[in-house]
N, C-alpha and C positions, 0 to 999 in steps of 0.2 A: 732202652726200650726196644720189643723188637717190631718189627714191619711184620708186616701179612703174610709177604715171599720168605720172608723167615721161619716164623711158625710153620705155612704149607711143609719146606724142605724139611723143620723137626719133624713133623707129622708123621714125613716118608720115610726118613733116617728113623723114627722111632719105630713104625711096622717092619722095618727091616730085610725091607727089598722094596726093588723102587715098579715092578711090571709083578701083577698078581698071576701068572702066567703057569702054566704046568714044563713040564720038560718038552712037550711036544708043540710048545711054545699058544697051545689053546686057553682061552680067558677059563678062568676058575670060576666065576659067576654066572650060572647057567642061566640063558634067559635074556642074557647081551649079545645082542650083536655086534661085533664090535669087543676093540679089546678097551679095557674101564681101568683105570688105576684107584685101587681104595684105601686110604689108608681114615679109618673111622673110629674115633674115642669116644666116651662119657665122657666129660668135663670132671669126674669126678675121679676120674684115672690119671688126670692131667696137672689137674689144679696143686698139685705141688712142687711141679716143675719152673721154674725160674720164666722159662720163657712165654707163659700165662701169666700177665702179670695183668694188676689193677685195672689200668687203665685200657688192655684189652677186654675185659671180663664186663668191664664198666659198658664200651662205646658201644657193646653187641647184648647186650643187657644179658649175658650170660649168668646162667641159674646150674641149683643141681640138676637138673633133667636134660642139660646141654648136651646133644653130640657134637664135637667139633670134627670136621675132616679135612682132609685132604683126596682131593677127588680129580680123575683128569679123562681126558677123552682123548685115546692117541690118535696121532697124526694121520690122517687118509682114512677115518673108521669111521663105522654111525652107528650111533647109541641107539637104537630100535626103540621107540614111544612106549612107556610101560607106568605104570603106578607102586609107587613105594608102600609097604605095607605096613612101615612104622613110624615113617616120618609123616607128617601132615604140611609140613611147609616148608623151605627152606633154603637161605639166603648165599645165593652161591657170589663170590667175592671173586673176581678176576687178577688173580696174582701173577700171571702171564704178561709179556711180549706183546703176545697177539693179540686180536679179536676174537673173541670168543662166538660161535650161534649157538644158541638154545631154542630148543622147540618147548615151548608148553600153550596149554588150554589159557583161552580166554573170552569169559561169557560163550562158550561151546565147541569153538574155534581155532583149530589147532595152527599156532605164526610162529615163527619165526624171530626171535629175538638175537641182537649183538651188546654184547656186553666186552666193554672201551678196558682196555688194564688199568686196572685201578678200582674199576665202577663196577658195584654190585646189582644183583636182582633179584628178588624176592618171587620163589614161584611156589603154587599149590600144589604138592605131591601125591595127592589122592586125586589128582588129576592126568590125563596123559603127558609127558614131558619126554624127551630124549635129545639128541643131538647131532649133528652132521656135522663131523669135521671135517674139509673136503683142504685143507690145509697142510704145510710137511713141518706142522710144530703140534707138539700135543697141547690140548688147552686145560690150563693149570685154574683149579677153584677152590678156594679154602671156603668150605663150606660149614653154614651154623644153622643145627636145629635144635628152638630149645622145645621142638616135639607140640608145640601150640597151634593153635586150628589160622589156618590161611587169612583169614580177615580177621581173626584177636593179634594178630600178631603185624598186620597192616595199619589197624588202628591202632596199635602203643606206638608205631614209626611214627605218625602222623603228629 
């Protein structure tokens, strides 16, 4: 079976570089402040790779409409507050060391969240969210959307 930290590192090995970065060493994703590491799948691009197995696909109730990723916020950066415009929710999983902060909206209210290695958190992406990593470790997230609205997708947790 594999672990979370394992998947992420396919993820990264599988996009094929590990900093999305240009020669002039500036992020490729306009719109970041901050440099962002993406490495982001369908599930349906993935799902026949050995290291998806069962019993992952089972515990995250992954479907066909799944993105899986691998996502990181590097060390000393901030992720500038922004809204995703195809995800709707989405479960960021701390496969990291470290502590991870996360900013996102809640009931209007833009806090502050830490997520423990290991421990996930569910956040609304049609909402403001970013991240300050003010840390000298990048913070590593295997993240899962299976593209479901914020509270359908809190109520199946439940």
């Amino acid at each position: 079976m594999y672990t979370e930290p394992q998947i992420f590192a396919n993820l990264v090995a599988l996009q094929g570089h590990e900093k999305n970065h240009n020669q002039d060493g500036k992020n490729q994703f306009p719109g970041y402040e901050g440099h962002v590491i993406h490495a982001i799948f369908p599930y349906t691009k993935l799902k026949h790779l050995d290291w998806i197995t069962d019993d992952f696909v089972g515990r995250y109730a992954i479907t066909e409409d799944t993105i899986i990723g691998a996502e990181s916020v590097v060390a000393n950066t901030y992720l500038k507050p922004h809204v995703d415009r195809i995800r709707r929710s989405n479960l960021l999983i701390n496969v990291g060391n470290n502590v991870a902060y996360v900013e996102h909206t809640i009931d209007g209210v833009m806090v502050e969240v830490t997520i423990q290695p290991g421990e996930s958190l569910l956040i609304n992406t049609k909402l403001l969210h970013g991240s300050n990593n003010k840390t000298d470790e990048d913070f590593k997230l295997l993240t899962i959307n299976t593209r479901q609205a914020y509270q359908r997708r809190l109520d199946e947790q439940v």
